[in-house]
N, C-alpha and C positions, 0 to 999 in steps of 0.2 A: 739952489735952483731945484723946486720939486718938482716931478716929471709929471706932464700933463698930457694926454691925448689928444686936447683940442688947441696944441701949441703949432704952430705949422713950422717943422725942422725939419722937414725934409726937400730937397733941393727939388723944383718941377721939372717937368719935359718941356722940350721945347714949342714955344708957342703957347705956352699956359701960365697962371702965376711962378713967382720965383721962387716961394717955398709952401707948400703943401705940408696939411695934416694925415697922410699917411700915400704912401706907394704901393703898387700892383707890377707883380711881374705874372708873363704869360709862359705859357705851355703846351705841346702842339695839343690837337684834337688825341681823345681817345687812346692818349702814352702812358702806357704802365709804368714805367720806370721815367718820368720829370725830370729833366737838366733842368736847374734856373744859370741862368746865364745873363739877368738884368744885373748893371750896375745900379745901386742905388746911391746915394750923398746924403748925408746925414750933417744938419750944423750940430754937433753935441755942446754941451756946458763946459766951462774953466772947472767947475769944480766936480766931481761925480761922487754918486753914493751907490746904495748896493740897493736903491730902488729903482737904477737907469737899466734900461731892458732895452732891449729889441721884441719886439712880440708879434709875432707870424701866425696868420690864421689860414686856413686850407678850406677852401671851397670846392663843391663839383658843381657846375655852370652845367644847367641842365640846356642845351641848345633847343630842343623840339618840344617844347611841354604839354603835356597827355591834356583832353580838352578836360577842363574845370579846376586844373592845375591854374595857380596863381605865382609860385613861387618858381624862379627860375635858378638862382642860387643858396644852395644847400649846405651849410655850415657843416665839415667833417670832423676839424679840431685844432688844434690851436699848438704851438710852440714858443719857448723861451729860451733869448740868452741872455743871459745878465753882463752888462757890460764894465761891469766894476765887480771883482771878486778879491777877497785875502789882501785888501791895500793896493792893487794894482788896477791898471786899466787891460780888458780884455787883448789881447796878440790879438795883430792883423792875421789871419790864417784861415783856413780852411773851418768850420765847425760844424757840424752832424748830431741834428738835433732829433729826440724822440718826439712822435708827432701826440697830444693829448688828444683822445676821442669826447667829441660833446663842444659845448658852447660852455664860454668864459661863467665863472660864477667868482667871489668875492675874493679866496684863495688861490688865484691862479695859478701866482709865483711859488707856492708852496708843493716842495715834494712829499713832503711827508704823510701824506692822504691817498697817496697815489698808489696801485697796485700794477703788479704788470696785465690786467686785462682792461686797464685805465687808457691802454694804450691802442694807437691805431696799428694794425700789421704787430702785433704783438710787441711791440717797441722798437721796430726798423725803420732806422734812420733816415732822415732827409739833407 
């Protein structure tokens, strides 16, 4: 089962299809410091490989935009968990991921190109 973005595995809200291609959790106005606290539902595969991810991208939703502004949401950067590592299936648990600065390019999942000013907040966790 190769992992596809435009697969709808994720469970919907209520009143909407029953599974969706991807989920949004919210955050108050103007919080420095973000709790997520959305549940999300995930159908995964019987079988998993170490190309099944979870993959979080962080936006700032620009609420009042300056006139001639078009764009309202602003791409910050992006995070991964890999949901299959070392023959195992990731632990249910807590996990605290460095945030990458910039928009997805072809190597996403790849650490190896990464420096620490690759990072948002210097590489402080979410």
């Amino acid at each position: 089962d190769v992992p596809s973005p435009d697969r709808p595995l994720f469970k919907g809200r209520s009143g909407g299809p029953a599974f969706t291609t991807q989920s949004a959790a919210q955050v108050m106005y103007h919080n420095r410091t973000p709790q997520y606290n959305d549940e999300i539902k995930i159908k995964l595969p019987v079988r998993m490989t170490t190309r099944h991810h979870l993959l979080f991208t962080f936006y700032h939703v620009v609420c009042t935009p300056k006139k001639g502004e078009d764009e309202r949401d602003i791409m910050i950067g992006y995070a991964v968990l890999p949901l299959y590592r070392n023959g195992k299936i990731l632990d249910n648990d807590l996990h605290q991921l460095p945030v990458v600065a910039g928009s997805l390019d072809d190597g996403y999942m790849s650490e190896d190109k990464r420096t620490p000013s690759s990072y948002v907040d210097n590489g402080k966790t979410v």
